[in-house]
Structure formats: C-alpha cells, structure tokens
HTML snippet that shows the backbone in 3Dmol.js (N, CA, C, O; Angstrom):
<script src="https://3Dmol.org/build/3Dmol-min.js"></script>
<div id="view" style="width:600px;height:400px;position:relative"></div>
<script>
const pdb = `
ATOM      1  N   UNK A   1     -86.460  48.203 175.570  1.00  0.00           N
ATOM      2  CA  UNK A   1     -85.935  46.916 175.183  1.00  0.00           C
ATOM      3  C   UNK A   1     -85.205  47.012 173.837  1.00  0.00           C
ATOM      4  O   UNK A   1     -84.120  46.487 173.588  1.00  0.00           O
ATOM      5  N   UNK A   2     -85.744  47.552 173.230  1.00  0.00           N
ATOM      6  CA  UNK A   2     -85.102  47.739 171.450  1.00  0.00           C
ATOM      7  C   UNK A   2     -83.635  49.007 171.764  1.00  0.00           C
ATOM      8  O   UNK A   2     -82.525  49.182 171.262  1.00  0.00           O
ATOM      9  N   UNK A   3     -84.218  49.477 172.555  1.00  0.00           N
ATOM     10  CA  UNK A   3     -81.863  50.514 173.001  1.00  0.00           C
ATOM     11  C   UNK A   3     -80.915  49.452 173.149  1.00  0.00           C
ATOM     12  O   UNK A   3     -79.825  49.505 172.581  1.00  0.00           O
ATOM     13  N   UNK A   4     -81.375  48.156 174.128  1.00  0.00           N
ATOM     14  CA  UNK A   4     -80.952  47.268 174.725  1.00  0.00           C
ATOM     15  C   UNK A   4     -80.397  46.379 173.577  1.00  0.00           C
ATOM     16  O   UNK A   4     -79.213  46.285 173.254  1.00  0.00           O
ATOM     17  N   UNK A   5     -81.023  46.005 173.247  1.00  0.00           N
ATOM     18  CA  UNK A   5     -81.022  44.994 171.826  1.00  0.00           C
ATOM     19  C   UNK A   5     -80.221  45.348 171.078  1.00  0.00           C
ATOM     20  O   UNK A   5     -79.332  44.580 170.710  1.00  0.00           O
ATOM     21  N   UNK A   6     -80.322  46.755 170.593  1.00  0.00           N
ATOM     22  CA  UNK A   6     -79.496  47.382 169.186  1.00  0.00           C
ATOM     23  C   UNK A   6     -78.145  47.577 169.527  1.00  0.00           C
ATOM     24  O   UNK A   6     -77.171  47.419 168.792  1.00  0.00           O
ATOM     25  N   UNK A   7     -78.177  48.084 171.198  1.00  0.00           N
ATOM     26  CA  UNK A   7     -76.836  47.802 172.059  1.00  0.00           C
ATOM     27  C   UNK A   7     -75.969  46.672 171.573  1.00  0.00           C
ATOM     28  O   UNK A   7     -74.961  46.682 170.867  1.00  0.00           O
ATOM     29  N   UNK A   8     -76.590  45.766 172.103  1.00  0.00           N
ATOM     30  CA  UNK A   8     -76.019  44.292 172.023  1.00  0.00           C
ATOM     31  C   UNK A   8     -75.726  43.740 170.348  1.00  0.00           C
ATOM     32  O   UNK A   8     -75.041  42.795 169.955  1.00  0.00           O
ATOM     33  N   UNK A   9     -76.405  44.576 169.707  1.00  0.00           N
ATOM     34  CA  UNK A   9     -76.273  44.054 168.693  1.00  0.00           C
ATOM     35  C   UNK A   9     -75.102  44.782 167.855  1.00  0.00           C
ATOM     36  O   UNK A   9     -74.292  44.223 167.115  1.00  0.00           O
ATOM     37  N   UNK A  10     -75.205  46.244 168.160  1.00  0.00           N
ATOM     38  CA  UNK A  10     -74.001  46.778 167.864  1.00  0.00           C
ATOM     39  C   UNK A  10     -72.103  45.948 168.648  1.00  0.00           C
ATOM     40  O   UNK A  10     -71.110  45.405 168.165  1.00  0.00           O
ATOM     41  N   UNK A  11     -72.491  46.269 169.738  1.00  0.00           N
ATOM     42  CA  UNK A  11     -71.195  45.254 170.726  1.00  0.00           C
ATOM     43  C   UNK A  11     -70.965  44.158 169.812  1.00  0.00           C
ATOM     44  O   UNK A  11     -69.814  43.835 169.520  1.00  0.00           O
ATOM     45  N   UNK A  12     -72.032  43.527 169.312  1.00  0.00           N
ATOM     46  CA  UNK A  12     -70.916  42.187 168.826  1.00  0.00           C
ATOM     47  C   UNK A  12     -70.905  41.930 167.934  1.00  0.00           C
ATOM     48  O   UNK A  12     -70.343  40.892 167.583  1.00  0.00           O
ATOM     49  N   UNK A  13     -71.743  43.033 166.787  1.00  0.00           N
ATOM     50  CA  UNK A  13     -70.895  43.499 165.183  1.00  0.00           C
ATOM     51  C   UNK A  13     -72.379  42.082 164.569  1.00  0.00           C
ATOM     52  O   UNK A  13     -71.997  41.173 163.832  1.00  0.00           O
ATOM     53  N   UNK A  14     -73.844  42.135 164.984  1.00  0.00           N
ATOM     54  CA  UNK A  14     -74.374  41.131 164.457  1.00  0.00           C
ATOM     55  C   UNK A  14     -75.645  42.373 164.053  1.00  0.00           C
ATOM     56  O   UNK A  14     -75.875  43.421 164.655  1.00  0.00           O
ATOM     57  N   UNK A  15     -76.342  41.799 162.802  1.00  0.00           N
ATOM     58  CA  UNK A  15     -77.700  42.615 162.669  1.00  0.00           C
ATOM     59  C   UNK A  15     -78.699  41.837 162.965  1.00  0.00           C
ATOM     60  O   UNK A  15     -79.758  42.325 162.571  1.00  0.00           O
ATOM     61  N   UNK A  16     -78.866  40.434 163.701  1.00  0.00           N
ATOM     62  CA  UNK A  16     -80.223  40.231 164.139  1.00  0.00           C
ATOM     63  C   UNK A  16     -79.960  39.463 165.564  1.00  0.00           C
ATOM     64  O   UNK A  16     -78.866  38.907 165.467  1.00  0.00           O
ATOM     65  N   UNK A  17     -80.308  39.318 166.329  1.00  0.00           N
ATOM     66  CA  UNK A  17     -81.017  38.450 167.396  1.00  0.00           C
ATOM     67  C   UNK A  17     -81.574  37.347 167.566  1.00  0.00           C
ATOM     68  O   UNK A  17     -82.523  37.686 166.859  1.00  0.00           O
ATOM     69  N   UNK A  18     -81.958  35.896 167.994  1.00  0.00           N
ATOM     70  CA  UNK A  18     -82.551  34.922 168.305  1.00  0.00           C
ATOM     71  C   UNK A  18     -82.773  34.561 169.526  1.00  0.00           C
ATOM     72  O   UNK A  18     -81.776  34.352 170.216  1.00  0.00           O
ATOM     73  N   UNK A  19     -83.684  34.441 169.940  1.00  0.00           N
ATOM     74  CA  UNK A  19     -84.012  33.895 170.908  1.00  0.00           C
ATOM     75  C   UNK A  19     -85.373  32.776 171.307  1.00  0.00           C
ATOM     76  O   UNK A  19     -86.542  33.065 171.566  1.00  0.00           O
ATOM     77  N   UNK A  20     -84.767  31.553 171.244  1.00  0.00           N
ATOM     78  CA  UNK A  20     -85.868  30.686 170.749  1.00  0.00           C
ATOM     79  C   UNK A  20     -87.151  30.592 171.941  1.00  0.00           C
ATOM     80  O   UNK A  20     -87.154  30.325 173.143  1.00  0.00           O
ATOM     81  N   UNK A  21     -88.109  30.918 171.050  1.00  0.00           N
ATOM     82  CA  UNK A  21     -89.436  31.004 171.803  1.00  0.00           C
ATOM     83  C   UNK A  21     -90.088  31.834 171.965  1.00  0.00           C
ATOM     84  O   UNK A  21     -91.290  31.746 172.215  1.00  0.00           O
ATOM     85  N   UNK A  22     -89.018  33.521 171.792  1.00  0.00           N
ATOM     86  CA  UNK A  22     -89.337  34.748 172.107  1.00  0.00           C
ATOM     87  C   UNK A  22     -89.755  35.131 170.939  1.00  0.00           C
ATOM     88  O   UNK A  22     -90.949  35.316 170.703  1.00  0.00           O
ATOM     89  N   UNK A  23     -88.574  35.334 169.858  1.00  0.00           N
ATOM     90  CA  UNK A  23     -88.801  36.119 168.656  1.00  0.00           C
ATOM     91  C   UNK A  23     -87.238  36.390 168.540  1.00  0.00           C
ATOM     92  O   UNK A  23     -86.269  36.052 169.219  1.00  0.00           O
ATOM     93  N   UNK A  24     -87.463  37.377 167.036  1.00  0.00           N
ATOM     94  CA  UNK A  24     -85.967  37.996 166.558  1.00  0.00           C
ATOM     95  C   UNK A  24     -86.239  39.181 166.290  1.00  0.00           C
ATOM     96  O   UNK A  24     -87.276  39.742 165.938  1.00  0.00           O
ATOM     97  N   UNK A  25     -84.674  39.698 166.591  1.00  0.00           N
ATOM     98  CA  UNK A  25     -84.579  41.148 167.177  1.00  0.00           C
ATOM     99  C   UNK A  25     -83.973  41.590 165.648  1.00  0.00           C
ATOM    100  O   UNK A  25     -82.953  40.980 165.329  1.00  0.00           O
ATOM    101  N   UNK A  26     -84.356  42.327 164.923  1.00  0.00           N
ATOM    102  CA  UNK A  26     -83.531  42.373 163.683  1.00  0.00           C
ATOM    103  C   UNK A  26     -82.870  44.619 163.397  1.00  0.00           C
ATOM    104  O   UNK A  26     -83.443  45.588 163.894  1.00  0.00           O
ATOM    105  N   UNK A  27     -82.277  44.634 162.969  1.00  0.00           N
ATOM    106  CA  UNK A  27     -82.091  45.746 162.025  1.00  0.00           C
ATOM    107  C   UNK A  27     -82.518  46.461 161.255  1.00  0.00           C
ATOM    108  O   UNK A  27     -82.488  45.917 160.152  1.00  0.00           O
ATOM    109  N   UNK A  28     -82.910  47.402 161.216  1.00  0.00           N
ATOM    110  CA  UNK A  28     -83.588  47.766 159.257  1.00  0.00           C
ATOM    111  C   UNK A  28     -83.038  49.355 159.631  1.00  0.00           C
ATOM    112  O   UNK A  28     -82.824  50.093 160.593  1.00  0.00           O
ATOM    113  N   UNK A  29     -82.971  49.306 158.006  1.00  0.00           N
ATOM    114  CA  UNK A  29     -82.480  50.863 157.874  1.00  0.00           C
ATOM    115  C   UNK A  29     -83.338  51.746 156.738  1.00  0.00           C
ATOM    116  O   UNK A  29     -83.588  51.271 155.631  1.00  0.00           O
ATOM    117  N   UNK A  30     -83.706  52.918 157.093  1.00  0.00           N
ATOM    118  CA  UNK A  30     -84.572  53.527 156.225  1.00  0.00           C
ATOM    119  C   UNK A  30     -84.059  54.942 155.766  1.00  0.00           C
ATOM    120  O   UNK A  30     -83.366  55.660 156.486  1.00  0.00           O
ATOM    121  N   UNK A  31     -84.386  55.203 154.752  1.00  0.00           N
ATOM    122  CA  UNK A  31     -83.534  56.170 153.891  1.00  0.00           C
ATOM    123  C   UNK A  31     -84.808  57.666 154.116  1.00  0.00           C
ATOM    124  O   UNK A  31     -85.933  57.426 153.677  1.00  0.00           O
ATOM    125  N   UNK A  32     -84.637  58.770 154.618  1.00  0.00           N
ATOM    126  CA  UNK A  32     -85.384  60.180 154.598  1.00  0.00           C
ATOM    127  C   UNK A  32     -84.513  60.493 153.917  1.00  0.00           C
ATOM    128  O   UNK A  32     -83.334  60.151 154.008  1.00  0.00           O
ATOM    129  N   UNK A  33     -85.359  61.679 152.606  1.00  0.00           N
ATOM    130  CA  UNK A  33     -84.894  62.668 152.341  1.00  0.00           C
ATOM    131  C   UNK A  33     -85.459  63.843 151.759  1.00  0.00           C
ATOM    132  O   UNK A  33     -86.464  63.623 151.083  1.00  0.00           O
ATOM    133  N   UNK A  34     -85.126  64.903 151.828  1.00  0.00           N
ATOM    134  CA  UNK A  34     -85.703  66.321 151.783  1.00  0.00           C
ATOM    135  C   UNK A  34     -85.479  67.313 150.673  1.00  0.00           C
ATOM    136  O   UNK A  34     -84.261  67.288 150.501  1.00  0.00           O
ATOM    137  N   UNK A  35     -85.840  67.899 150.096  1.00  0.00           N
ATOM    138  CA  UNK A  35     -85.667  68.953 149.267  1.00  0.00           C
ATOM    139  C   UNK A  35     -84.554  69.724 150.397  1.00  0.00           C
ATOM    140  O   UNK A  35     -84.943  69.669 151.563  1.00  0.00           O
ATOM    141  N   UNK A  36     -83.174  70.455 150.160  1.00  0.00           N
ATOM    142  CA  UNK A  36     -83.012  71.339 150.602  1.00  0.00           C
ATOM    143  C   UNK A  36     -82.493  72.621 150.089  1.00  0.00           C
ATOM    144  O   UNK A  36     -82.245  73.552 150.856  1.00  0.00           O
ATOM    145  N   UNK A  37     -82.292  72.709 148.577  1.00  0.00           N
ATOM    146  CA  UNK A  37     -81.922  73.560 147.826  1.00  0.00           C
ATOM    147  C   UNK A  37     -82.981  73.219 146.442  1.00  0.00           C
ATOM    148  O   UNK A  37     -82.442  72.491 145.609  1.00  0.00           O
ATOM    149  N   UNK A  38     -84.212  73.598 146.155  1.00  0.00           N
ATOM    150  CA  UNK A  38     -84.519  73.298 144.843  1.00  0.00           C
ATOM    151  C   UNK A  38     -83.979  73.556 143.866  1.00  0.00           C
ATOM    152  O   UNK A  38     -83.955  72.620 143.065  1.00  0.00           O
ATOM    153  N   UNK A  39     -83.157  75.121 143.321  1.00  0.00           N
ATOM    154  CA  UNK A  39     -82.695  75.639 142.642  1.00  0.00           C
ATOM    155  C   UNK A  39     -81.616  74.738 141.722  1.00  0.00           C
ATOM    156  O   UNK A  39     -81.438  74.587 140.513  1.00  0.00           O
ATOM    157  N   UNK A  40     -81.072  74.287 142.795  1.00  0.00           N
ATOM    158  CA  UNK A  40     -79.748  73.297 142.412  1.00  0.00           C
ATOM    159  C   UNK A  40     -80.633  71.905 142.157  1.00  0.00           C
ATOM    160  O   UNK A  40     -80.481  71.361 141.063  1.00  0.00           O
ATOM    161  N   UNK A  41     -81.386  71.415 142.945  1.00  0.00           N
ATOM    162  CA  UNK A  41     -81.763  70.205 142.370  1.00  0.00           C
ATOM    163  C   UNK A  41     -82.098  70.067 141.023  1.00  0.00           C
ATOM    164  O   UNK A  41     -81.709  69.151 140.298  1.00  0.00           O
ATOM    165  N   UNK A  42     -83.085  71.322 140.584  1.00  0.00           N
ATOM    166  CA  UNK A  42     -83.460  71.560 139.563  1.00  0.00           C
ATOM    167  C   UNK A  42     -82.527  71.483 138.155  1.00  0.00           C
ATOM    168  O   UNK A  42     -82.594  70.764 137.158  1.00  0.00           O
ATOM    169  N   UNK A  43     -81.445  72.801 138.649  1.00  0.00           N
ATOM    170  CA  UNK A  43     -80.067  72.132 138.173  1.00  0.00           C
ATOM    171  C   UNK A  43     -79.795  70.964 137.940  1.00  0.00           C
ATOM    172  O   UNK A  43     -79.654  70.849 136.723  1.00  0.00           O
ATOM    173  N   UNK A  44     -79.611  69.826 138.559  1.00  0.00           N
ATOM    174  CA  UNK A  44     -78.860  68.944 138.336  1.00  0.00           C
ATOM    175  C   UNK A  44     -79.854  67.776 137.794  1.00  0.00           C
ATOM    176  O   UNK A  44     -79.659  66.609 137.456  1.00  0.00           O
ATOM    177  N   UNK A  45     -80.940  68.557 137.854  1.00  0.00           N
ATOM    178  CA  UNK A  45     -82.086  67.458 137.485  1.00  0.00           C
ATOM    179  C   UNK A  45     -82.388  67.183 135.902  1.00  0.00           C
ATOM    180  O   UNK A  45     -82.758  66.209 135.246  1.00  0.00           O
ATOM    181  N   UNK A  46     -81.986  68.753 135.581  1.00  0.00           N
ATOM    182  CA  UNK A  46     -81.583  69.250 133.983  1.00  0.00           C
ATOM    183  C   UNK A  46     -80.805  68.443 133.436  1.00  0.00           C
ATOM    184  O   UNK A  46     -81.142  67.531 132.681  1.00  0.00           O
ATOM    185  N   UNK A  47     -79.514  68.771 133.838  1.00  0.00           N
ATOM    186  CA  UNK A  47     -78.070  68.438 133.589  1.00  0.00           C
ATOM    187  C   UNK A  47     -78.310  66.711 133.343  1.00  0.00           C
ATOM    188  O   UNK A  47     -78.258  66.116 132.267  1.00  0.00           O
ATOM    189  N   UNK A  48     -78.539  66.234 134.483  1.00  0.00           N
ATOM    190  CA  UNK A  48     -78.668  64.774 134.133  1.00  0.00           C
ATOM    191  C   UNK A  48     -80.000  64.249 133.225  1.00  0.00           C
ATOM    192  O   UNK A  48     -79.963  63.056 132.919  1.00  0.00           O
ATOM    193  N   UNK A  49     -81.031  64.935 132.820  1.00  0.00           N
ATOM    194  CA  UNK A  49     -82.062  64.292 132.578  1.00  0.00           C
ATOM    195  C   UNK A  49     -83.098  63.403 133.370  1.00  0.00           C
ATOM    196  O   UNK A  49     -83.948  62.712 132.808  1.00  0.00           O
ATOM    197  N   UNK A  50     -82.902  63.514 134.998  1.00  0.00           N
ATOM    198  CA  UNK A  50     -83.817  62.633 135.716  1.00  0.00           C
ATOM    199  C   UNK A  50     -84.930  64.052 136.166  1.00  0.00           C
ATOM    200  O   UNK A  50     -84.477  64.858 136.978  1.00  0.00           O
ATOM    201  N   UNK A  51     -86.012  64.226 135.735  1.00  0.00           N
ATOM    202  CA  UNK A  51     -87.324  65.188 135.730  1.00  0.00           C
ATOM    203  C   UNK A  51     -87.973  63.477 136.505  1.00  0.00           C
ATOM    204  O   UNK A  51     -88.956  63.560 137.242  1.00  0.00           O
ATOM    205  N   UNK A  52     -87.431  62.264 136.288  1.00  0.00           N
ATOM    206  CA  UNK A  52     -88.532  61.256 137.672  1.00  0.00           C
ATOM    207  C   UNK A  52     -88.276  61.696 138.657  1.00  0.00           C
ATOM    208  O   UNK A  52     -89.208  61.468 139.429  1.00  0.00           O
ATOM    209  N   UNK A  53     -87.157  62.473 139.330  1.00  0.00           N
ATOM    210  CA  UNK A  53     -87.121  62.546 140.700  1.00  0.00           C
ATOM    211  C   UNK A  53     -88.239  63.311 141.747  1.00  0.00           C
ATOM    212  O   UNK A  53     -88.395  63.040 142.937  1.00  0.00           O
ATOM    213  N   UNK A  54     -89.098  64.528 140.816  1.00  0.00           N
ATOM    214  CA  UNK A  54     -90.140  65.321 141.160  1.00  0.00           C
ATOM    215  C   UNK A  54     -91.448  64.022 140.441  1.00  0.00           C
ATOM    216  O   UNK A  54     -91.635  63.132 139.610  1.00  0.00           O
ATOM    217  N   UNK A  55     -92.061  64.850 141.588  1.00  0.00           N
ATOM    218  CA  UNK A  55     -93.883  64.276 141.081  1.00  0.00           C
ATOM    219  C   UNK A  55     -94.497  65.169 142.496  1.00  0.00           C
ATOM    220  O   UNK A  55     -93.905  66.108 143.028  1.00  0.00           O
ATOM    221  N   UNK A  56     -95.858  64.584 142.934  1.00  0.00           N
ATOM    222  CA  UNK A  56     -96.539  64.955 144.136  1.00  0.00           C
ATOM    223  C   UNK A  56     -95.224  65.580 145.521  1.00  0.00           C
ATOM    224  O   UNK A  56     -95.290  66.622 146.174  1.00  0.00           O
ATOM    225  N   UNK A  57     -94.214  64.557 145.574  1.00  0.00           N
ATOM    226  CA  UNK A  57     -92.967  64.978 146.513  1.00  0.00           C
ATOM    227  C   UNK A  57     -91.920  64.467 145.927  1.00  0.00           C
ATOM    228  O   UNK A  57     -91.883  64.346 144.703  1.00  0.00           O
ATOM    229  N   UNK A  58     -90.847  64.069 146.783  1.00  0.00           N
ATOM    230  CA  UNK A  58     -89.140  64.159 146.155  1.00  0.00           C
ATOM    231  C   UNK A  58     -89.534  62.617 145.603  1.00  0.00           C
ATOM    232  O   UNK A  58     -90.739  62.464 145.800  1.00  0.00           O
ATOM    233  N   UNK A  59     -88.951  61.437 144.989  1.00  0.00           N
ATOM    234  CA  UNK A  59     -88.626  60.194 144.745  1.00  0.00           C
ATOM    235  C   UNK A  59     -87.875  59.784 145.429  1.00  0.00           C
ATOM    236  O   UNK A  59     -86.694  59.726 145.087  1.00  0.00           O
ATOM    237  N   UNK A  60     -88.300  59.363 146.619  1.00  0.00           N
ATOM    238  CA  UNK A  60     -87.339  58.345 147.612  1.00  0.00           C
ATOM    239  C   UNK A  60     -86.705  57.415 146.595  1.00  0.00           C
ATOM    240  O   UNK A  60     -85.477  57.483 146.554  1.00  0.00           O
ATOM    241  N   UNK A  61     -87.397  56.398 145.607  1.00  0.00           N
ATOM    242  CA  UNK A  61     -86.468  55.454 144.941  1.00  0.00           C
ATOM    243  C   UNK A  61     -85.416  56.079 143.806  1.00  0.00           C
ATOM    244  O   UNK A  61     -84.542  55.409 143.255  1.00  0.00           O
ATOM    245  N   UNK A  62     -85.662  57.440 143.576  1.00  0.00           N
ATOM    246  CA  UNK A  62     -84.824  57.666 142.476  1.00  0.00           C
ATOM    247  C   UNK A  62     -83.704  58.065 142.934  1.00  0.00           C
ATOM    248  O   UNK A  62     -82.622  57.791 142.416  1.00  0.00           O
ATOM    249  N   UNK A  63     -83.918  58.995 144.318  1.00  0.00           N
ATOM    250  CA  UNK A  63     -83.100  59.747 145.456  1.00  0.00           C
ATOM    251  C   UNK A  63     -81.639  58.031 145.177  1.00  0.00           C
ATOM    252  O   UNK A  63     -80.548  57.932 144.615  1.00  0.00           O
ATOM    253  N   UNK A  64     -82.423  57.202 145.851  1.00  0.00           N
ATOM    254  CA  UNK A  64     -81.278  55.902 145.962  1.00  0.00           C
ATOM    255  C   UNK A  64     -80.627  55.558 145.146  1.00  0.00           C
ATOM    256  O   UNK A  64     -79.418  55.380 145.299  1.00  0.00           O
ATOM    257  N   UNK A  65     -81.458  55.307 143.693  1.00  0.00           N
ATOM    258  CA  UNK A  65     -80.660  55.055 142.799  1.00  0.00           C
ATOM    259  C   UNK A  65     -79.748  55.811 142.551  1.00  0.00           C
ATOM    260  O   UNK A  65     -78.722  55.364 142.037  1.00  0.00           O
ATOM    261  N   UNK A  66     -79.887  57.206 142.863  1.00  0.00           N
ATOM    262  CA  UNK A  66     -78.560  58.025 142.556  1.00  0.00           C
ATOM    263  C   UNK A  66     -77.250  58.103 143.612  1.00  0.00           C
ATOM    264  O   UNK A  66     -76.163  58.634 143.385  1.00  0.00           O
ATOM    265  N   UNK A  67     -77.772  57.277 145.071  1.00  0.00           N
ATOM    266  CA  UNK A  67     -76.890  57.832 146.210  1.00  0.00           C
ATOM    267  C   UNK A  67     -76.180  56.121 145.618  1.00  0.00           C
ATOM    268  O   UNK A  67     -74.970  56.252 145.432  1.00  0.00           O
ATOM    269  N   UNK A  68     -76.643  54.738 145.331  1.00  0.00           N
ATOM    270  CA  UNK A  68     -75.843  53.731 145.149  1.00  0.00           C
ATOM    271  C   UNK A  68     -75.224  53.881 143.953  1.00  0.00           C
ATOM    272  O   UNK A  68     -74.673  52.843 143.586  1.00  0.00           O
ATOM    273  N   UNK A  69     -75.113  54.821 143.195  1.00  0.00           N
ATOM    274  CA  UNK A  69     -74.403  55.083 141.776  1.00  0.00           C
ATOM    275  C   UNK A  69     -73.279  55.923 142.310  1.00  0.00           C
ATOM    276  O   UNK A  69     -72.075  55.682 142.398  1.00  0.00           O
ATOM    277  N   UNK A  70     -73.855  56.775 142.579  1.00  0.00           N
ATOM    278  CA  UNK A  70     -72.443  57.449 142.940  1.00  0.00           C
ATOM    279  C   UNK A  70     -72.463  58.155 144.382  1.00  0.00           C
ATOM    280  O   UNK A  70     -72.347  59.374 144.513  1.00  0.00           O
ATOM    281  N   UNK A  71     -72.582  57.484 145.182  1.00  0.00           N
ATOM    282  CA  UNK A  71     -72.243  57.435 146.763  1.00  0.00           C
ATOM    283  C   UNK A  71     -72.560  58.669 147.289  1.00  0.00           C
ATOM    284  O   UNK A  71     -71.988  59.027 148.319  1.00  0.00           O
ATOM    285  N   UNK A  72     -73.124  59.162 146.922  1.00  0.00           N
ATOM    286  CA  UNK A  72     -73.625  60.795 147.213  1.00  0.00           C
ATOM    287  C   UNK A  72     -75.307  61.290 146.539  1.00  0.00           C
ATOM    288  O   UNK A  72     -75.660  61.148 145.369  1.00  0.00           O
ATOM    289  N   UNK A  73     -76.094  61.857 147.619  1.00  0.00           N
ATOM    290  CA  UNK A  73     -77.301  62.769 147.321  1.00  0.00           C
ATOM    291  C   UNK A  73     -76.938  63.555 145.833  1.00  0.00           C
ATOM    292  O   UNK A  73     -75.830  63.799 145.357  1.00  0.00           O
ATOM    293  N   UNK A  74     -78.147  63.821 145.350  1.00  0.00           N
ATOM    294  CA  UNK A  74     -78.044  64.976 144.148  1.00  0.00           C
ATOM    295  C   UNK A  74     -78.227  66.212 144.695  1.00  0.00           C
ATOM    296  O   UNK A  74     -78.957  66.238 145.686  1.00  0.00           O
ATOM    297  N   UNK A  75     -77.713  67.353 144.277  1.00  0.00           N
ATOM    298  CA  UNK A  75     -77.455  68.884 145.278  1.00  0.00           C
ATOM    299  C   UNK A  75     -78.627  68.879 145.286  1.00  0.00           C
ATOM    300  O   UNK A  75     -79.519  68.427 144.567  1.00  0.00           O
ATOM    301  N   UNK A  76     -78.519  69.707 146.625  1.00  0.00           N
ATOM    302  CA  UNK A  76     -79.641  70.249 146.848  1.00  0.00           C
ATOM    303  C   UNK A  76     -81.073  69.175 147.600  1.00  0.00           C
ATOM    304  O   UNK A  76     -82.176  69.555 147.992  1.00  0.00           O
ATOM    305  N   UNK A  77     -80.519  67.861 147.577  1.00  0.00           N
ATOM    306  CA  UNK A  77     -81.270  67.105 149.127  1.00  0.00           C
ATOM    307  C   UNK A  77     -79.746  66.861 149.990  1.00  0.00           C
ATOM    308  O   UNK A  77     -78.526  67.002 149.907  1.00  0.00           O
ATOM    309  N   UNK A  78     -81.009  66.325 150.975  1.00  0.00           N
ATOM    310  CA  UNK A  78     -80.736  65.835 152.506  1.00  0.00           C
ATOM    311  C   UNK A  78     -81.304  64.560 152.549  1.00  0.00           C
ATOM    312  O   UNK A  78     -82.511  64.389 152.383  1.00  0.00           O
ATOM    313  N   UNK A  79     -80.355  63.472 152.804  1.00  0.00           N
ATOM    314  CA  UNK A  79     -80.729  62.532 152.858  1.00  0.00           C
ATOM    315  C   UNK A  79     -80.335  62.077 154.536  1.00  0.00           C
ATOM    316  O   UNK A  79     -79.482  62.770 155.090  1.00  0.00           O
ATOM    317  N   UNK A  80     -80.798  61.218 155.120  1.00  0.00           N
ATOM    318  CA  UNK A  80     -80.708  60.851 156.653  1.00  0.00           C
ATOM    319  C   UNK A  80     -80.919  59.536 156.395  1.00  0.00           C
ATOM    320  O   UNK A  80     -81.907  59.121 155.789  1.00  0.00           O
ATOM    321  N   UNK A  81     -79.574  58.490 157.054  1.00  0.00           N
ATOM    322  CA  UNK A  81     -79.727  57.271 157.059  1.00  0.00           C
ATOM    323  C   UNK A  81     -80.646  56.675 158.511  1.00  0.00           C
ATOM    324  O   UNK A  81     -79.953  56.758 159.525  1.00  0.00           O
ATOM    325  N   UNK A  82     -81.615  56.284 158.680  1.00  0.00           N
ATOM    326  CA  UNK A  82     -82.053  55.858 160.206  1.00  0.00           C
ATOM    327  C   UNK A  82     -82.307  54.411 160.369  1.00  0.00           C
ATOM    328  O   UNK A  82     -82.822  53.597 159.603  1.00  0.00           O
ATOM    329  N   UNK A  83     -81.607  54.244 162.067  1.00  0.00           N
ATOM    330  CA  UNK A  83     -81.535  52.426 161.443  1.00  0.00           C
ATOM    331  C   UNK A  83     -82.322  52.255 162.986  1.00  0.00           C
ATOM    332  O   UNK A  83     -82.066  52.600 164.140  1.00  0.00           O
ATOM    333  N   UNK A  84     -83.473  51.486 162.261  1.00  0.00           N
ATOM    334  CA  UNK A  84     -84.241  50.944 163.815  1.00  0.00           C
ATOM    335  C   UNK A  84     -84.147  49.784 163.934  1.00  0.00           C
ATOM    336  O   UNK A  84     -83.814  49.087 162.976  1.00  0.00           O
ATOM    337  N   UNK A  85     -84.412  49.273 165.133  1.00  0.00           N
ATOM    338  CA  UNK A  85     -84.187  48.359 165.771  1.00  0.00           C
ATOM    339  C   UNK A  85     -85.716  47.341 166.102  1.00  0.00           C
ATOM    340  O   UNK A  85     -86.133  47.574 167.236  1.00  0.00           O
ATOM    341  N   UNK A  86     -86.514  46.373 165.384  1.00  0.00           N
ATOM    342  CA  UNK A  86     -87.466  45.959 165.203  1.00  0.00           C
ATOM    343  C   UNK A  86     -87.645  44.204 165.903  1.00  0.00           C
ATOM    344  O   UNK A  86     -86.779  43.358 165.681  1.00  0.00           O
ATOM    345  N   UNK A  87     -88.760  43.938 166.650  1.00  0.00           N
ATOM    346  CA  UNK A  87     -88.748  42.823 167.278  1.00  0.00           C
ATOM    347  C   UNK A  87     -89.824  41.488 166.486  1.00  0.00           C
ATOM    348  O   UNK A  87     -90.998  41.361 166.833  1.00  0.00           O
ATOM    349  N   UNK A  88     -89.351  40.828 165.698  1.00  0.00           N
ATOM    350  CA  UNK A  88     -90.389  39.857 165.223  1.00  0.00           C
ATOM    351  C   UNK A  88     -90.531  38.318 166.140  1.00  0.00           C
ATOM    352  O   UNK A  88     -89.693  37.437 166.335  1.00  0.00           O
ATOM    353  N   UNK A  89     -91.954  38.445 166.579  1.00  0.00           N
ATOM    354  CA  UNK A  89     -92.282  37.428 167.458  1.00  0.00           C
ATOM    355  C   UNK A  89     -92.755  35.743 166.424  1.00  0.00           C
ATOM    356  O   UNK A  89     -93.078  34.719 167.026  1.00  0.00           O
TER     357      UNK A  89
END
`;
const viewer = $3Dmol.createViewer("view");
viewer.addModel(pdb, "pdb");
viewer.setStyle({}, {cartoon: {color: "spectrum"}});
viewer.zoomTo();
viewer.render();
</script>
C-alpha cells in the first residue's frame, strides 16, 4: 500500500495524502551516513575545526549542518538521502 501511495504521490507532485476517515499518507525523509574515508575526514575535521562531528559514532546532526551550508558531505562520508512513505491513522 505505501509503493502505491508514494506512487500517487509522486504522479501528482504532492507530499501527503487525505483521506477522510482513513488517515494520511505523508512523506518523510531521513538522512544515513557513514564514515567512508577517515583519513580525509579527519583532515577536514582539522582544517575546519569541527572535532563535534566524532564521539561514540559519526554526528548525524553535524553531518547536516555541514551538507545545508554548503550542499555537500565533508570528505570522506557517505551520506544517503531515504524518503519513506508513512501512514497516520
């Protein structure tokens, strides 16, 4: 049902759904991302002064702040945009 939906929702350029009585079909998009070069991250982690981006794993929120600044990952991640398709009753 949610292929169906995201279908339809793509076709007519809308991010949510209504259907009164049922629920709404909405959008969301979630940001992965990966170490894939440390060396360079490390690098650039220098260079800029962000040492927040490491802790226990990578900083998903710092990862963003840097991809809405300047429209691009810091070397050395992988970032993956994934957009699911979610039903609220």
């Amino acid at each position: 049902m949610e292929t169906w939906l995201g279908g339809e929702m793509n076709r007519t350029g809308q991010t949510s759904l209504v259907a009164k009585g049922s629920g709404t079909a909405y959008k969301s998009t979630i940001m992965r991302c990966s170490v894939s070069d440390r060396p360079a991250l490390e690098d650039w982690a220098l260079e800029n002064r962000r040492w927040d981006i490491f802790g226990n794993t990578l900083s998903k929120d710092v990862v963003r702040d840097v991809v809405d600044c300047t429209k691009e990952p810091p070397p050395g991640v992988k970032v993956e945009f994934i957009t699911n398709v979610n039903v609220r009753k």
